[in-house]
C-alpha positions in Angstrom: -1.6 -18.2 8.7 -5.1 -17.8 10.5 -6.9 -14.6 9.1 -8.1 -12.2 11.7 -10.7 -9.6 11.5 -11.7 -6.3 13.0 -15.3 -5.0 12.9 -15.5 -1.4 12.0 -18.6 0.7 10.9 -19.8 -1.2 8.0 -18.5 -3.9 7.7 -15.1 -5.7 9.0 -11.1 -5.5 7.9 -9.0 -8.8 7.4 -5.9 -9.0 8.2 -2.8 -11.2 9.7 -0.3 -10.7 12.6 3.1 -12.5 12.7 6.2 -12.0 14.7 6.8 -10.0 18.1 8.6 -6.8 18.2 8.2 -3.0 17.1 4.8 -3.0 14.9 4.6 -2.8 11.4 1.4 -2.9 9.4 1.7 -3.1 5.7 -1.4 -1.9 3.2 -2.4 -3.0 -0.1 -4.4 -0.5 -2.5 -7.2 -1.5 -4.7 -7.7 -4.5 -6.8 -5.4 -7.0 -4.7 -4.9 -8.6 -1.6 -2.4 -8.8 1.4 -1.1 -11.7 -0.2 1.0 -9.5 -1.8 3.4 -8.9 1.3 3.8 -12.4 1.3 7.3 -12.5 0.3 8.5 -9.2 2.0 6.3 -10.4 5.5 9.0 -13.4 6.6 12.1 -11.0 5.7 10.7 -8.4 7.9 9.6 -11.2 10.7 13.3 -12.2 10.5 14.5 -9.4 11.1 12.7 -8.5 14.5 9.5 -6.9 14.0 5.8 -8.1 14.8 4.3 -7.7 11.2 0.6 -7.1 10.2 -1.0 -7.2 6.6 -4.1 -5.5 5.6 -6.9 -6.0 3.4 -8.8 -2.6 2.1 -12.5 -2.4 1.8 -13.8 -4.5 -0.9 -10.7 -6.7 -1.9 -8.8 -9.8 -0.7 -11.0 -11.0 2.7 -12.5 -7.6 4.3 -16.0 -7.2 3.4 -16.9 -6.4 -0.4 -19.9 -3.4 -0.1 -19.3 -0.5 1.6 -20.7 3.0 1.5 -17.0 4.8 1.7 -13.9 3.6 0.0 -12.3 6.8 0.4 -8.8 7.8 1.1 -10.2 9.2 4.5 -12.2 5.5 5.3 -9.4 3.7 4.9 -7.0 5.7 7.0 -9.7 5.4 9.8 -9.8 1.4 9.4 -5.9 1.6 9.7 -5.8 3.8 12.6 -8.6 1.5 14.2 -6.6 -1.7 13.4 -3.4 0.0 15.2 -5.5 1.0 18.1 -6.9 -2.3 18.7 -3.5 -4.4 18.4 -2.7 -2.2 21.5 1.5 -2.7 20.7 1.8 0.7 20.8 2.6 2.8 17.3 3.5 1.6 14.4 5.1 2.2 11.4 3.2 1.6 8.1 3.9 0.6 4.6 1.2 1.4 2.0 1.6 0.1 -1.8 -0.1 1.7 -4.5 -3.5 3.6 -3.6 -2.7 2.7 0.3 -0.3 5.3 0.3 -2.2 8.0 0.5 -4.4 6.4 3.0 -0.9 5.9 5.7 -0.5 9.2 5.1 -4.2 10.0 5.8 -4.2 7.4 9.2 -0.7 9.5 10.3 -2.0 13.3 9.9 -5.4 12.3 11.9 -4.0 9.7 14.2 -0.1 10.9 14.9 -0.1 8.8 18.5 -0.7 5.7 16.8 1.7 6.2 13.7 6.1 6.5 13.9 6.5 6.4 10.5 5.1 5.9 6.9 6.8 4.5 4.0 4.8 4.8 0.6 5.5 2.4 -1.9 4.8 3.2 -5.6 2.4 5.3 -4.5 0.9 8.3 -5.7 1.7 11.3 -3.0 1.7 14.3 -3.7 -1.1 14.7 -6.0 0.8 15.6 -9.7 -1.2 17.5 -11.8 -3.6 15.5 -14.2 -5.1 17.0 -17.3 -8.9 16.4 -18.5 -7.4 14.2 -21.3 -5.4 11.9 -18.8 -8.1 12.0 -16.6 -11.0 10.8 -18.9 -8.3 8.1 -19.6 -7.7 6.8 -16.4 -11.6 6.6 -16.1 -11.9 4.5 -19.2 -9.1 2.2 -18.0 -11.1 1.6 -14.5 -14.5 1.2 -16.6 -12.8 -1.3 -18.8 -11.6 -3.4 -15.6 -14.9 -3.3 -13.8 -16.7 -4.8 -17.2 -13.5 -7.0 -18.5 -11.6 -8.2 -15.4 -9.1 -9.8 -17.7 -7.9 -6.4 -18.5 -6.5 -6.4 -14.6 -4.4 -9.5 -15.7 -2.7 -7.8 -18.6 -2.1 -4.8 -16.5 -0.4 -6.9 -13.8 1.9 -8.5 -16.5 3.4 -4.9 -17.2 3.1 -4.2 -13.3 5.6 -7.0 -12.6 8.6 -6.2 -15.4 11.8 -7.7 -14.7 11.4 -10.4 -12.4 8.0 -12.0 -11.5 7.7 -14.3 -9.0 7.7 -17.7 -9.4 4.0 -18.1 -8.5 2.7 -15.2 -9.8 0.4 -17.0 -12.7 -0.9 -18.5 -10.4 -1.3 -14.9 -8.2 -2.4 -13.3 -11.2 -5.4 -15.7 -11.7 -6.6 -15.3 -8.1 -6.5 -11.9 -8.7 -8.2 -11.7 -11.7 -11.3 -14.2 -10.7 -11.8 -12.3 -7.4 -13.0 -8.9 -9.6 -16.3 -9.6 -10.5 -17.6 -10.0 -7.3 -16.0 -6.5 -6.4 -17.5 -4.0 -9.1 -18.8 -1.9 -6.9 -15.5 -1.3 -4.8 -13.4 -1.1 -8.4 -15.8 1.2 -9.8 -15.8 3.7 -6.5 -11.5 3.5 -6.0 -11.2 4.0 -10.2 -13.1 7.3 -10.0 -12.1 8.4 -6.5 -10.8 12.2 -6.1 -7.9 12.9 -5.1 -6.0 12.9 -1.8 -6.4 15.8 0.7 -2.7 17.2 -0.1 -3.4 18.9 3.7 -2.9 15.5 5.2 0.7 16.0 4.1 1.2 18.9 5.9 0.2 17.4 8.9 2.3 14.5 8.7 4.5 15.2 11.5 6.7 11.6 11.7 9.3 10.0 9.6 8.4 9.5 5.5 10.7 7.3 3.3 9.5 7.3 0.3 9.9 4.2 -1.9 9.4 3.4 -6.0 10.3 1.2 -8.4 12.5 2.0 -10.9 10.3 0.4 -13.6 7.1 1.6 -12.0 4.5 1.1 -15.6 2.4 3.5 -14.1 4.6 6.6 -14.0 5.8 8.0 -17.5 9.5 8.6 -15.6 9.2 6.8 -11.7 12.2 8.2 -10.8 11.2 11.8 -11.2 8.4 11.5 -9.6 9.6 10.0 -6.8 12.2 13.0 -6.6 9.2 15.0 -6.4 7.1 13.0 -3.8 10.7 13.1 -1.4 11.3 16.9 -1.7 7.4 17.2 -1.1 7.6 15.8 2.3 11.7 16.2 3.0 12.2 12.7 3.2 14.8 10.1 2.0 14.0 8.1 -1.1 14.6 5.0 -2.0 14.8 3.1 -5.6 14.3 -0.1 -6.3 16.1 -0.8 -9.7 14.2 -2.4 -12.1 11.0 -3.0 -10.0 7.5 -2.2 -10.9 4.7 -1.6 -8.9 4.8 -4.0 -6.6 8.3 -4.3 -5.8 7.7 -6.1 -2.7 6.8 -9.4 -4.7 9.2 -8.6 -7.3 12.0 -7.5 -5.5 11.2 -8.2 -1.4 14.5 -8.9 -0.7 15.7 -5.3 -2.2 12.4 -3.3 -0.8 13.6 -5.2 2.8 16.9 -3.9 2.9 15.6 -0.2 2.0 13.0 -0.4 4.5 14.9 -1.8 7.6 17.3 1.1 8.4 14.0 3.0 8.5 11.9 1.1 10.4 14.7 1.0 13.2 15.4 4.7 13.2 11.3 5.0 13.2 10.3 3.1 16.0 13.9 4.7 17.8 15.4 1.0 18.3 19.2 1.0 18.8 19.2 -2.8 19.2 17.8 -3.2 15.9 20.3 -1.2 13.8 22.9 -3.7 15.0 
């Protein structure tokens, strides 16, 4: 599939676009690429919709150095992205960090943006102590100087059902870090999201997480949290870890396709 790119203040965003239909454009978070809609993209082609993947500043093919790898610069790049496809709004699908950006891109864009459906993500903001904090700084200063440490962490991230290519995934991923420091360094000790992006989110929310989620001490329960946060429907996927849409696509694609059709208001769709 032929990568596309959109120049945007500073630099410019990759991305692909497959399918016609009702728009869907799915988000990545830090220290991956797109690639890793690849198995979820086809089921969601399948079923009807014209589906676009996104690269975030710094990782995958968008440009590596920025000034801003905020929350707040990457919900501008995904609003700009959903302007300039012109296919009217769409919904969007953010894994990991990305879903605080959707969430950013729908509060200060709501006429480009139907729904939102974080995945493993980390909305609302739960409270962190300056213990756990200092920690998760160590743990980002230890992947920008040792990038292998990534590759351990995506064995845990991947817990009951890796894919079948995903040693060779893993080192692609892995040998792409060193070249991105600088973006690494600035997502690993990023603040937190602006919690009044939530209140302005005014469409549909389904919140998604994996059951088996590494990075959540009890996924579940925080999910719980993230659903009565924004009075939305949740939806588990057992046994999946943080990226249940290569380890469980076929799972995450039936949650997400009853939403997506009441999102974009499609009666033919829910057929």
């Amino acid at each position: 599939m032929k990568t596309q790119f959109l120049q945007v203040t500073g630099g410019r965003i990759a991305y692909d676009d497959e399918g016609d239909g009702p728009l869907v454009v799915m988000v990545l978070g830090m220290l991956d690429s797109r690639e890793s809609y690849r198995f979820l993209r086809p089921l969601l082609v399948q079923a009807g919709y014209r589906v676009v993947t996104m690269d975030i500043r710094g990782y995958g093919e968008s440009s590596i150095d920025w000034d801003d790898y905020s929350y707040a610069a990457q919900g501008r790049d995904i609003a700009a992205l959903v302007a300039h496809l012109d296919a009217g709004p769409a919904v969007l699908v953010g894994n990991s960090y990305a879903a605080g950006s959707i969430m950013c891109a729908a509060a200060e864009a709501p006429e480009l943006v139907t729904g939102v459906a974080p995945v493993a993500g980390f909305v609302p903001n739960l409270p962190v102590g300056p213990v756990k904090r200092a920690l998760l700084a160590l743990v980002g200063q230890a992947v920008v100087a040792f990038p292998s440490v990534w590759g351990a962490y995506l064995k845990m991230a991947y817990p009951t059902a890796p894919p079948a290519d995903f040693a060779e995934y893993r080192a692609r991923s892995v040998a792409a870090l060193p070249a991105r420091r600088k973006a690494t360094r600035a997502y690993t000790t990023a603040g937190p999201m602006s919690e009044e992006w939530l209140d302005r989110v005014a469409c549909p929310v389904l919140i998604v997480m994996g059951t088996a989620d590494p990075d959540f001490a009890d996924p579940a329960a925080v999910a719980e949290l993230q659903a009565a946060r924004m009075g939305a429907p949740l939806a588990l996927i057992q046994g999946a870890g943080h990226y249940p849409q290569a380890e469980f696509p076929e799972a995450l694609a039936e949650a997400l396709l009853p939403f997506l059709a009441r999102a974009h208001r499609s009666p033919a769709l829910t057929a």
